[in-house]
N, C-alpha and C positions, 0 to 999 in steps of 0.2 A: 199141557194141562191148564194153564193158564189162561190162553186163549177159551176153554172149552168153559171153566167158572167163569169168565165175561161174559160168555154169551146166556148161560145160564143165569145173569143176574142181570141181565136187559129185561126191563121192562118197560113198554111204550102203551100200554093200556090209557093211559091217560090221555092220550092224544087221539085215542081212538074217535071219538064224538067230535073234532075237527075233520073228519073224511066225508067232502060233499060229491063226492062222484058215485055212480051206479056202482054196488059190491056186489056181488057174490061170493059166497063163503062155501063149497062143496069140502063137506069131509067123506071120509074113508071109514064104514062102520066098522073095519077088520085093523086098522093103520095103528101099529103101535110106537109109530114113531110123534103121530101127531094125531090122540084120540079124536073123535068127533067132542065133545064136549070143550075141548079147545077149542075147535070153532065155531062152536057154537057158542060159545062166551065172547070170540071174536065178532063175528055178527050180532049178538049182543048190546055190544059196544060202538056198532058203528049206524048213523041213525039209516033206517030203511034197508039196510042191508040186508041179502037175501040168503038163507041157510038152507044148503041141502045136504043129507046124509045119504049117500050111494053103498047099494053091499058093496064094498072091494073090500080091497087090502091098499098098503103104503105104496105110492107108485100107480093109481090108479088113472091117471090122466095118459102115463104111456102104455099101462097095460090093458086099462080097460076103456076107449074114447067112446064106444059104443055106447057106454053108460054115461059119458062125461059132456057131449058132444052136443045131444037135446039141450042140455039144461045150460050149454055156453051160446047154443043159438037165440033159446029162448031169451038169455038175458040181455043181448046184445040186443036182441029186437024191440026187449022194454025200452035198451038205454037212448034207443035211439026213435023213440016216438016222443 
């Protein structure tokens, strides 16, 4: 239980606006582990970072790449022009 309040009281928001690399932030509109509006505060936070919300659920990169797959080609292809 200890370990579980550490990580619940990490917070690194603050460092977020040091992140100079290409982001993408894909949330989960179904994920109740880690809502979209968590990443979306994440992307937020980090400058030019790019926010997308997919219908899934938690687990959406293994269960669903169909949805996941465009939007990690597409960025990969900004980061690299």
């Amino acid at each position: 239980m200890k370990q579980l309040s550490a990580l619940r009281a990490f917070d690194a928001r603050d460092r977020l606006a040091r992140i100079a690399v290409p982001t993408l932030v894909l949330s989960a509109t179904d994920d109740p582990i880690a809502p979209p509006r968590f990443g979306k505060a994440l992307a937020e936070g980090i400058p030019g970072a790019w926010w997308v919300e997919v219908d899934a659920s938690h687990g959406v990169t293994l269960h669903r790449p169909d949805l996941v797959n465009p939007y990690l080609e597409e960025h990969l292809a900004r980061a690299a022009s």
